[in-house]
HTML snippet that shows the backbone in 3Dmol.js (N, CA, C, O; Angstrom):
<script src="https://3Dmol.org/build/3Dmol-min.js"></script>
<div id="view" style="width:600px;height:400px;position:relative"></div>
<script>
const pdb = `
ATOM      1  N   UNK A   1     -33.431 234.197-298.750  1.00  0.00           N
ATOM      2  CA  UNK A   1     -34.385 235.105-298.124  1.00  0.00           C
ATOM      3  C   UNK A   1     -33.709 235.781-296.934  1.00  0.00           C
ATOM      4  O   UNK A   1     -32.835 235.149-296.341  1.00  0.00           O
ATOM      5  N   UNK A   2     -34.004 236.890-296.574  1.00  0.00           N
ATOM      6  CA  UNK A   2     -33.361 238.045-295.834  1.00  0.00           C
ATOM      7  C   UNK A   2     -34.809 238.232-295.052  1.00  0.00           C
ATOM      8  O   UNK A   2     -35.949 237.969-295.434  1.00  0.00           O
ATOM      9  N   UNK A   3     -34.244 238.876-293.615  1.00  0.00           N
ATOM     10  CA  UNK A   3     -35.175 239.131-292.225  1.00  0.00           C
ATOM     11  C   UNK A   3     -34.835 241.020-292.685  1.00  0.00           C
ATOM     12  O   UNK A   3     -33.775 241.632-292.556  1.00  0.00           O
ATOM     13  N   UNK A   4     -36.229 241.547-293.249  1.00  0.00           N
ATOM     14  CA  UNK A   4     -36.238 242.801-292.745  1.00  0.00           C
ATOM     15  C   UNK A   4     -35.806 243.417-291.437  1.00  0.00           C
ATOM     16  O   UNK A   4     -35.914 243.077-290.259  1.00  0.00           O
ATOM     17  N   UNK A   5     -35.188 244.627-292.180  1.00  0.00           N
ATOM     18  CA  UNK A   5     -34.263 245.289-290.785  1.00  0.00           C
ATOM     19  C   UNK A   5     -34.855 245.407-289.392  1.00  0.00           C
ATOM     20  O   UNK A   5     -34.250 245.078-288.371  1.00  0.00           O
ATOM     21  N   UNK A   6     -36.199 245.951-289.434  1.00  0.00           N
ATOM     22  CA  UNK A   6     -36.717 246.218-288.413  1.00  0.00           C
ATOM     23  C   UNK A   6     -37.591 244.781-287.961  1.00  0.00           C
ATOM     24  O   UNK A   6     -38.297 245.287-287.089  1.00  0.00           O
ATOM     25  N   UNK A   7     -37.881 243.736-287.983  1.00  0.00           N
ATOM     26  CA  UNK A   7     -37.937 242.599-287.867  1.00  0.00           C
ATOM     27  C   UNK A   7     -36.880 241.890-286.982  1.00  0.00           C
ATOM     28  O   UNK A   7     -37.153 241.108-286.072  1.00  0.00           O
ATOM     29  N   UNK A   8     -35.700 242.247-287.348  1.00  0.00           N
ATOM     30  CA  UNK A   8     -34.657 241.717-286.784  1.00  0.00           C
ATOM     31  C   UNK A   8     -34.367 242.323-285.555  1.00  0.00           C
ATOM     32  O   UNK A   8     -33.766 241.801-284.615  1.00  0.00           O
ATOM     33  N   UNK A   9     -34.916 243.673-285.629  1.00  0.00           N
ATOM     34  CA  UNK A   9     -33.950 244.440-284.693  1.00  0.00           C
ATOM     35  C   UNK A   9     -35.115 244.202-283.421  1.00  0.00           C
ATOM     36  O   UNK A   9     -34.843 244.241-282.222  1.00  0.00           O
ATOM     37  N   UNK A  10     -36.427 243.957-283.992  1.00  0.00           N
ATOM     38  CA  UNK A  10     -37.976 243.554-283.145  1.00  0.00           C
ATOM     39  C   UNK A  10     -36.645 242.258-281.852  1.00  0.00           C
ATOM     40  O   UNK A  10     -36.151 242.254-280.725  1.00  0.00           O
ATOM     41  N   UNK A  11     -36.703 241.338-283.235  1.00  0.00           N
ATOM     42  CA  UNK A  11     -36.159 240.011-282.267  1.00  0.00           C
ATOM     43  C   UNK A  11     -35.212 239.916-281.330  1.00  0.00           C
ATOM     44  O   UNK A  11     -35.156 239.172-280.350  1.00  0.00           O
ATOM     45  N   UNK A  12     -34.109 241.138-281.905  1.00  0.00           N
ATOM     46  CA  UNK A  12     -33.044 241.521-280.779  1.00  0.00           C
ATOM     47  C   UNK A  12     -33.768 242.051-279.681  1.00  0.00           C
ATOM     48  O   UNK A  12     -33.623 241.422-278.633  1.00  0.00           O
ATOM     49  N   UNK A  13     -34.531 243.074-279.647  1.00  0.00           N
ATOM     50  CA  UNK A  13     -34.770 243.427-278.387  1.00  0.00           C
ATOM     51  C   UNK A  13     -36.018 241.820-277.512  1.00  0.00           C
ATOM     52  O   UNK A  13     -36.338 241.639-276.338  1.00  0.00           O
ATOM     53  N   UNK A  14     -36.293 241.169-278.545  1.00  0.00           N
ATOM     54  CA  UNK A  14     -37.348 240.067-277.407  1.00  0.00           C
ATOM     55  C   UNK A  14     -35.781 239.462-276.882  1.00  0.00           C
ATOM     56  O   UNK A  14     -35.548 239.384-275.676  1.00  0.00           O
ATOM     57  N   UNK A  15     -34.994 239.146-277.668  1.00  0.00           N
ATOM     58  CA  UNK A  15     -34.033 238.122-277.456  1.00  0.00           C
ATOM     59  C   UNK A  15     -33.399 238.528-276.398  1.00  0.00           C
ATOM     60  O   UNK A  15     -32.965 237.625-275.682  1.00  0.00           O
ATOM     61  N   UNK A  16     -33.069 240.350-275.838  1.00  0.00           N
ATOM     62  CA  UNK A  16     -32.448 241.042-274.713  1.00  0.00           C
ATOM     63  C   UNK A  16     -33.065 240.312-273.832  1.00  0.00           C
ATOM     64  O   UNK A  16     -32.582 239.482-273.062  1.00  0.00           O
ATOM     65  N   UNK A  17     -34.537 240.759-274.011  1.00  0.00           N
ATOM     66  CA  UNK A  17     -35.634 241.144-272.445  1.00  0.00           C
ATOM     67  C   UNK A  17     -35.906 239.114-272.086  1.00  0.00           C
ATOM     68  O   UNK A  17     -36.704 238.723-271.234  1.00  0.00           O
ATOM     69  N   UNK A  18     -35.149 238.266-272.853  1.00  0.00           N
ATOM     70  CA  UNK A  18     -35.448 237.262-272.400  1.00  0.00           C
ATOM     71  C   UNK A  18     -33.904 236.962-271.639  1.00  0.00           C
ATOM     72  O   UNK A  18     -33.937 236.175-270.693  1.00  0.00           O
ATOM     73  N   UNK A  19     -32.871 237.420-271.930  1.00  0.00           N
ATOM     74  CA  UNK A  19     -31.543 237.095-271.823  1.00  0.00           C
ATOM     75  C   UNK A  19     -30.807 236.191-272.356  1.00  0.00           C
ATOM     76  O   UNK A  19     -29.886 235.613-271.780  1.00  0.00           O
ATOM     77  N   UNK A  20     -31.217 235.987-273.647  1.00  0.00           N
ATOM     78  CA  UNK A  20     -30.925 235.183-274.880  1.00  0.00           C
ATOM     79  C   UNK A  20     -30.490 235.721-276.289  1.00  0.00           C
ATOM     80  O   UNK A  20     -30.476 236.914-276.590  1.00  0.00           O
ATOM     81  N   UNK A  21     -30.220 234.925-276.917  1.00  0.00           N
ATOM     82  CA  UNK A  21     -29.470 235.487-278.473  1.00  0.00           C
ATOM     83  C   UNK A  21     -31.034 235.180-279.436  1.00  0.00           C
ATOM     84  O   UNK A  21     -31.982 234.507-279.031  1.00  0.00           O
ATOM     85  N   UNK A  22     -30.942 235.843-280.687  1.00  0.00           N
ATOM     86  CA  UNK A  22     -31.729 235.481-281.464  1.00  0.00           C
ATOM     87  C   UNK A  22     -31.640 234.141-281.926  1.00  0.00           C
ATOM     88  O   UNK A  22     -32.512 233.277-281.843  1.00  0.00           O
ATOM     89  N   UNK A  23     -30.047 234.011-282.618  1.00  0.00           N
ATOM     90  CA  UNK A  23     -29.989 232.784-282.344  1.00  0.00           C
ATOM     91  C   UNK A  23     -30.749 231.480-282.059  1.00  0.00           C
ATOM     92  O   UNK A  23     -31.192 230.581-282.775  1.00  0.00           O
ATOM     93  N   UNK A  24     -30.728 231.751-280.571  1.00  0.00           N
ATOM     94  CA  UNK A  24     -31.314 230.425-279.788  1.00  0.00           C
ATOM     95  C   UNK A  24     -32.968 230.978-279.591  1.00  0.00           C
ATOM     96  O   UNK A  24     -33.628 230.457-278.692  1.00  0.00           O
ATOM     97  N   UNK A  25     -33.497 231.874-280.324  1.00  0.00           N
ATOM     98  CA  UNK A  25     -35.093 232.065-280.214  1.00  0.00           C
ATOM     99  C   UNK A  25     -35.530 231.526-281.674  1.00  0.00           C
ATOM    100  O   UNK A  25     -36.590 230.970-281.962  1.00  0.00           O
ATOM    101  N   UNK A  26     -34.349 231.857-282.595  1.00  0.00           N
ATOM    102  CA  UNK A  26     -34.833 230.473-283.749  1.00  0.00           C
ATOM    103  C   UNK A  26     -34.676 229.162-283.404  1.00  0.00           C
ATOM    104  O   UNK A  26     -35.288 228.206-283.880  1.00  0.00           O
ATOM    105  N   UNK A  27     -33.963 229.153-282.687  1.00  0.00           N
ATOM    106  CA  UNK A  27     -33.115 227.250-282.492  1.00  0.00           C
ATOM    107  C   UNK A  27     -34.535 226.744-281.844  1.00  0.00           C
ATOM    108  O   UNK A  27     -35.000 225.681-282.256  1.00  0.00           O
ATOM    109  N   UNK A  28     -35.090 227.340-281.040  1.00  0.00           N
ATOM    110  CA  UNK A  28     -36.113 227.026-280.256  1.00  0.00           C
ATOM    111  C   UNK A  28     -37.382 227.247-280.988  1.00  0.00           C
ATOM    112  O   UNK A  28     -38.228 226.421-280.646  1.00  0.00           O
ATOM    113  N   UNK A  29     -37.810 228.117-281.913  1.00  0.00           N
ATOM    114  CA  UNK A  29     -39.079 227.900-282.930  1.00  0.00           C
ATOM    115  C   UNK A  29     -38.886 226.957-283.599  1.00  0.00           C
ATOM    116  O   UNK A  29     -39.852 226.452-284.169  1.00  0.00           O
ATOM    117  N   UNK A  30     -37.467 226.349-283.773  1.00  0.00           N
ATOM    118  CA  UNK A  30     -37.101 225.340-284.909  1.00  0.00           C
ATOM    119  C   UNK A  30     -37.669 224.268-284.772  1.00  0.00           C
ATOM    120  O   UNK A  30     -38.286 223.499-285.509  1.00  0.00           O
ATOM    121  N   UNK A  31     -37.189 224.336-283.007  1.00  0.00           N
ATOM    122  CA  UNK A  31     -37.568 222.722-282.915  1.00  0.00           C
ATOM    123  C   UNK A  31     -38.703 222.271-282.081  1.00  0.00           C
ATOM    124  O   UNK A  31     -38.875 221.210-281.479  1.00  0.00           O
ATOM    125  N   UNK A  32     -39.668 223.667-282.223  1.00  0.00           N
ATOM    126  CA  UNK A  32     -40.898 223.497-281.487  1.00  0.00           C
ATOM    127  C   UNK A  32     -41.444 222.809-283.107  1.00  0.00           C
ATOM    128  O   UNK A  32     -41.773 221.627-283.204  1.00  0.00           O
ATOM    129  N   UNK A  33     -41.462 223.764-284.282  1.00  0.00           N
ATOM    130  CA  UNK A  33     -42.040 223.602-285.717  1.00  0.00           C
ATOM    131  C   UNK A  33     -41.582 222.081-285.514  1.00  0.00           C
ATOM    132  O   UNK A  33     -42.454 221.337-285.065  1.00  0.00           O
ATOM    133  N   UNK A  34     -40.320 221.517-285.788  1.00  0.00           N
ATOM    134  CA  UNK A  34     -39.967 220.254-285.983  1.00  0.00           C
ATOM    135  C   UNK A  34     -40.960 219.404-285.120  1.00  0.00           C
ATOM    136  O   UNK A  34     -41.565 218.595-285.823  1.00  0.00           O
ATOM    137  N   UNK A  35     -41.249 219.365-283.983  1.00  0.00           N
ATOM    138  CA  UNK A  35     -41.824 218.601-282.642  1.00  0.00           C
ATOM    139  C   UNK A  35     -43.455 218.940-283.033  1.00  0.00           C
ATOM    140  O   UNK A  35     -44.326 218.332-282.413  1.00  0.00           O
ATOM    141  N   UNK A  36     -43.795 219.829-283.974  1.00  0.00           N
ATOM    142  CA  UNK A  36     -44.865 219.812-283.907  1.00  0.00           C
ATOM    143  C   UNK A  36     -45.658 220.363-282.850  1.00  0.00           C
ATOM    144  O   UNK A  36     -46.867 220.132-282.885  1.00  0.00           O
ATOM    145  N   UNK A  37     -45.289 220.904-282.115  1.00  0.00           N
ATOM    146  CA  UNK A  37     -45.907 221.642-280.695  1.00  0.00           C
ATOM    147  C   UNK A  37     -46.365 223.249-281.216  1.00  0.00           C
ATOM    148  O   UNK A  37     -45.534 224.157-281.232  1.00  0.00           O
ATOM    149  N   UNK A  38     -47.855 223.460-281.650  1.00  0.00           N
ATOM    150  CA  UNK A  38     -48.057 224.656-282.041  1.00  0.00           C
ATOM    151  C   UNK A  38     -48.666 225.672-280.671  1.00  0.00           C
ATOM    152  O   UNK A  38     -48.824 225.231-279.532  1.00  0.00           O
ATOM    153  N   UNK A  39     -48.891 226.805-281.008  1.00  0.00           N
ATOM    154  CA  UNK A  39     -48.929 227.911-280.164  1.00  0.00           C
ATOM    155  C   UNK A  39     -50.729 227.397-278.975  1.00  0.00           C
ATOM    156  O   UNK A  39     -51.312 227.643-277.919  1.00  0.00           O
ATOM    157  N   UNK A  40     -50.773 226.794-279.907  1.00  0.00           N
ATOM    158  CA  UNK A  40     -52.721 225.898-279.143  1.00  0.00           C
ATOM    159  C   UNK A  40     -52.040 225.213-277.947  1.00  0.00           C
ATOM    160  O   UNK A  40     -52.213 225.461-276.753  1.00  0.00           O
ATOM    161  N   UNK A  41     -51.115 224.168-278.593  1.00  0.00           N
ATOM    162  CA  UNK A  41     -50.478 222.834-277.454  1.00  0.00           C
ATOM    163  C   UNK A  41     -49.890 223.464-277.048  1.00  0.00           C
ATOM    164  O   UNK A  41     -50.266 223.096-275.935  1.00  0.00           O
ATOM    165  N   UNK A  42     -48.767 224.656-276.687  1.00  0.00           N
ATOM    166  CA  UNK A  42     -47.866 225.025-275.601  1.00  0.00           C
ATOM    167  C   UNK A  42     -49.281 225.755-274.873  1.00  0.00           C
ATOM    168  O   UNK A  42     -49.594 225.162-273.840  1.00  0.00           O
ATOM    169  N   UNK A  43     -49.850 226.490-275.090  1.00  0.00           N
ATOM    170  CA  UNK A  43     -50.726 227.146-274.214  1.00  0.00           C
ATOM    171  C   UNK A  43     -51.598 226.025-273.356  1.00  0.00           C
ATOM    172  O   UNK A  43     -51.857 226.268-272.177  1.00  0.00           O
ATOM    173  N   UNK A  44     -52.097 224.647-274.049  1.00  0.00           N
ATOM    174  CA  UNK A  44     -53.119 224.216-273.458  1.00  0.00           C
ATOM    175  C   UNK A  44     -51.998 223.273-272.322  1.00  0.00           C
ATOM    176  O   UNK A  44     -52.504 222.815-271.297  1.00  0.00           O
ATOM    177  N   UNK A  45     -50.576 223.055-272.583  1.00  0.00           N
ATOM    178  CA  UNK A  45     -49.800 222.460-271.392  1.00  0.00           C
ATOM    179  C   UNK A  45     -49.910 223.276-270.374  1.00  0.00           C
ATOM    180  O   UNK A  45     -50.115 222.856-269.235  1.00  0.00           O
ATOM    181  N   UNK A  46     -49.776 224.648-270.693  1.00  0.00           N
ATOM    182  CA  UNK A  46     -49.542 225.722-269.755  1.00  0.00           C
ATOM    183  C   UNK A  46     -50.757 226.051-268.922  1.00  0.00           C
ATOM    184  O   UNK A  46     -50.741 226.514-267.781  1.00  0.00           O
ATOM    185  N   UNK A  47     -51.775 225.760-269.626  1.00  0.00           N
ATOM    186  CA  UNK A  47     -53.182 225.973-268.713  1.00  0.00           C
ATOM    187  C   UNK A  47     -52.939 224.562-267.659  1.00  0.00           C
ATOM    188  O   UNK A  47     -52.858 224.821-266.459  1.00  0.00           O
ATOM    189  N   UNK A  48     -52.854 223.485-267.970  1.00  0.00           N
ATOM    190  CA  UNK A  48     -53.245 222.010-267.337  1.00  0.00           C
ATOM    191  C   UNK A  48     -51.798 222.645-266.224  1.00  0.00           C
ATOM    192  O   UNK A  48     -52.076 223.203-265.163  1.00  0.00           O
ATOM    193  N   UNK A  49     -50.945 222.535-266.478  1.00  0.00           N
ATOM    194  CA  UNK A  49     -49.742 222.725-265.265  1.00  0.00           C
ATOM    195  C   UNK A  49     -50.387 223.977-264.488  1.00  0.00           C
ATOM    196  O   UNK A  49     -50.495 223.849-263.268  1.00  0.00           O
ATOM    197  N   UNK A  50     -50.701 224.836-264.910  1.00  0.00           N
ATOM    198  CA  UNK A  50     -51.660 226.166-263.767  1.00  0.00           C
ATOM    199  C   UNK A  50     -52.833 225.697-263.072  1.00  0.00           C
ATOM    200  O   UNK A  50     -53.427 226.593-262.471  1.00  0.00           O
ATOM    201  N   UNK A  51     -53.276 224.674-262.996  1.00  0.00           N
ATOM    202  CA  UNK A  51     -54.667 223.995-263.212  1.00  0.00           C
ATOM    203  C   UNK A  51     -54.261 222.842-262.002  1.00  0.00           C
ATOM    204  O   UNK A  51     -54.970 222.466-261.068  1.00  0.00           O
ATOM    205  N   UNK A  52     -53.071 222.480-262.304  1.00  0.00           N
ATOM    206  CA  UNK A  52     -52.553 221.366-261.630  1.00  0.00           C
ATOM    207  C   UNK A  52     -52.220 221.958-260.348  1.00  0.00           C
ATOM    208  O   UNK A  52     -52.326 221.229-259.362  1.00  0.00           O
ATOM    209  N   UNK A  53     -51.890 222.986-260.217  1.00  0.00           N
ATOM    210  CA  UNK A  53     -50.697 223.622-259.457  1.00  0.00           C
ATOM    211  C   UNK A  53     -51.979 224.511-258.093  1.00  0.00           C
ATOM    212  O   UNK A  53     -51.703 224.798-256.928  1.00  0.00           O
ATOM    213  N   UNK A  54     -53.065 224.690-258.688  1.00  0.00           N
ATOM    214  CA  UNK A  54     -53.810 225.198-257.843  1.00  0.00           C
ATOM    215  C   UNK A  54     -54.546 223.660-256.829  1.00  0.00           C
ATOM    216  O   UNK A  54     -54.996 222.546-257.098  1.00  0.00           O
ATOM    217  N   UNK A  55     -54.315 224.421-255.713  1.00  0.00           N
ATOM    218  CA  UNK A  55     -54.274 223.240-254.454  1.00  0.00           C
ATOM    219  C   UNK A  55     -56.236 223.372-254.466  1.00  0.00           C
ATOM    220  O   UNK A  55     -57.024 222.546-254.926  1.00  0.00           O
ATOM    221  N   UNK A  56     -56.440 224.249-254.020  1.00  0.00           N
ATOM    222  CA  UNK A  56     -58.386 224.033-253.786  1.00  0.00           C
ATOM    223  C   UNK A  56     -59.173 225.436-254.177  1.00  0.00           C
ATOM    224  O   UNK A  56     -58.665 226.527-253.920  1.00  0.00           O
ATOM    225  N   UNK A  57     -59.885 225.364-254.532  1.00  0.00           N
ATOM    226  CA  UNK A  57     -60.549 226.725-254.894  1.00  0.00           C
ATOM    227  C   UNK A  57     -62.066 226.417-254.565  1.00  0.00           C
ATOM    228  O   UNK A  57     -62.331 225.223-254.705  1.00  0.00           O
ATOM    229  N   UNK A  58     -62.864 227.015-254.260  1.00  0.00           N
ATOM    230  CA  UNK A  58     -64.394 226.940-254.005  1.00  0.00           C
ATOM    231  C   UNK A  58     -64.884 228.261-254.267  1.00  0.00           C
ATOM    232  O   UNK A  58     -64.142 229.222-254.064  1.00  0.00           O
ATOM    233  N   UNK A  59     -66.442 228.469-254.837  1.00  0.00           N
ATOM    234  CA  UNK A  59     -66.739 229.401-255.857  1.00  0.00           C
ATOM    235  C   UNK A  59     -67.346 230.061-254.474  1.00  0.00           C
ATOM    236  O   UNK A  59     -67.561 231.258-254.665  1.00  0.00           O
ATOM    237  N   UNK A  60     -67.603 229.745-253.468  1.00  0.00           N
ATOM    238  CA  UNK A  60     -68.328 230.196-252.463  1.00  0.00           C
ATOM    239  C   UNK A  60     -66.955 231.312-251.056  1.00  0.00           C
ATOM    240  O   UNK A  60     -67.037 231.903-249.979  1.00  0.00           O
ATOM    241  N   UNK A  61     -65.900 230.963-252.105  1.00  0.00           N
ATOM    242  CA  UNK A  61     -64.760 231.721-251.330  1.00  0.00           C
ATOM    243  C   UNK A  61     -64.776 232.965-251.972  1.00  0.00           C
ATOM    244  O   UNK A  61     -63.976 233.192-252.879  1.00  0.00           O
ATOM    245  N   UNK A  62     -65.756 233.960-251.533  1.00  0.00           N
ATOM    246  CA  UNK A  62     -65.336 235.412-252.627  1.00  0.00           C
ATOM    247  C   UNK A  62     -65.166 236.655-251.264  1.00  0.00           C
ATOM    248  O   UNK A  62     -65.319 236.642-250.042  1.00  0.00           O
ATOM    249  N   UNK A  63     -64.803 237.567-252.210  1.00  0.00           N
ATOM    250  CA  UNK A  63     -64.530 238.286-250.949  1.00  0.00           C
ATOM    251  C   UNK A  63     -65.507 239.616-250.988  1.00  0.00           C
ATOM    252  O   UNK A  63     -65.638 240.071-252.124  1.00  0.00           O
ATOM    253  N   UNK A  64     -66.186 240.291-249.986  1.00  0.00           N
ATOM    254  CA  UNK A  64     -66.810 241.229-250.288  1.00  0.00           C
ATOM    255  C   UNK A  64     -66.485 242.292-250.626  1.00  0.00           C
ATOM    256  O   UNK A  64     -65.360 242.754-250.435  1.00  0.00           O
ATOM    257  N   UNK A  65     -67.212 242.745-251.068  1.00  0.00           N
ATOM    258  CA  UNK A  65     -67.227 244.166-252.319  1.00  0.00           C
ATOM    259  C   UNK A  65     -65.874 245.062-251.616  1.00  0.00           C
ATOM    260  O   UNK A  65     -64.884 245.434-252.246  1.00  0.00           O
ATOM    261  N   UNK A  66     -66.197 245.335-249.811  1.00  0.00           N
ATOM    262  CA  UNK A  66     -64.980 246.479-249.457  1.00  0.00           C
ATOM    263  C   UNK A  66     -63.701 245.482-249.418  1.00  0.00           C
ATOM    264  O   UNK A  66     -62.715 246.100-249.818  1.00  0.00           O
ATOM    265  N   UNK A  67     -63.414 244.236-249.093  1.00  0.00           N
ATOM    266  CA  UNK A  67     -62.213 243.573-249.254  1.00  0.00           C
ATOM    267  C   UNK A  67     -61.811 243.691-250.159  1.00  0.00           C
ATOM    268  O   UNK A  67     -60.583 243.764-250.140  1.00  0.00           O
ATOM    269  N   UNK A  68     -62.535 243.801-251.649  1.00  0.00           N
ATOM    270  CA  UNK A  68     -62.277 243.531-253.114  1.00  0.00           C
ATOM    271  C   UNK A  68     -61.650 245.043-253.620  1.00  0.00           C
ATOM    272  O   UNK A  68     -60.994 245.231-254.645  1.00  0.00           O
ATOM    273  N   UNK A  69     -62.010 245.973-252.689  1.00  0.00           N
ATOM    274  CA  UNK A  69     -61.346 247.575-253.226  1.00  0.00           C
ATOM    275  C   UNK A  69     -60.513 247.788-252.026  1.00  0.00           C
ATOM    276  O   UNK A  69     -59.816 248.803-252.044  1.00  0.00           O
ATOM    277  N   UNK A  70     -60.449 246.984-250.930  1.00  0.00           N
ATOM    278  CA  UNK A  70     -59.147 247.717-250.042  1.00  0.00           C
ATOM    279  C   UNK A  70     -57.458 247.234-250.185  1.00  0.00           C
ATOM    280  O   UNK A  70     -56.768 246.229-250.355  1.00  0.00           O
ATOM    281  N   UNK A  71     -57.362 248.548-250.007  1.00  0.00           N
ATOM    282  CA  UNK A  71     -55.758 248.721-250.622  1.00  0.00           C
ATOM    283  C   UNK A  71     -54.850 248.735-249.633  1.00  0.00           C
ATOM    284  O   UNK A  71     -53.653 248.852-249.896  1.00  0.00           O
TER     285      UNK A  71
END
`;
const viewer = $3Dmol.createViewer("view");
viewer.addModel(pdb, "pdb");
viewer.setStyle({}, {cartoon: {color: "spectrum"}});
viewer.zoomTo();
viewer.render();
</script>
């Protein structure tokens, strides 16, 4: 099986804008597929570490309407 041209050429440019080879953007789907880690579980790690990372928030901290449009 063969990667359509423009498919490939898609992955070259993600593989630029990451500063990586295609290569290593399969090596790394490979062994996410292998590990079993689907696109649900990397996102729901990624929420809990953003989640983690926020120190205090209170719903009563908002800002008023002209704070919320000044530039």
């Amino acid at each position: 099986m063969s990667v359509p041209d423009d498919v490939y050429r898609a992955a070259r440019v993600k593989a630029a804008e990451r500063d990586t080879s295609v290569s290593a953007l399969v090596k790394d789907f490979l062994m996410r597929l292998a590990a079993g880690e689907d696109d649900f579980e990397r996102r729901k790690a990624l929420q809990a570490e953003v989640l983690a990372s926020i120190e205090r928030f209170e719903g009563g901290d908002r800002l008023s309407r002209d704070e919320t449009h000044r530039r």
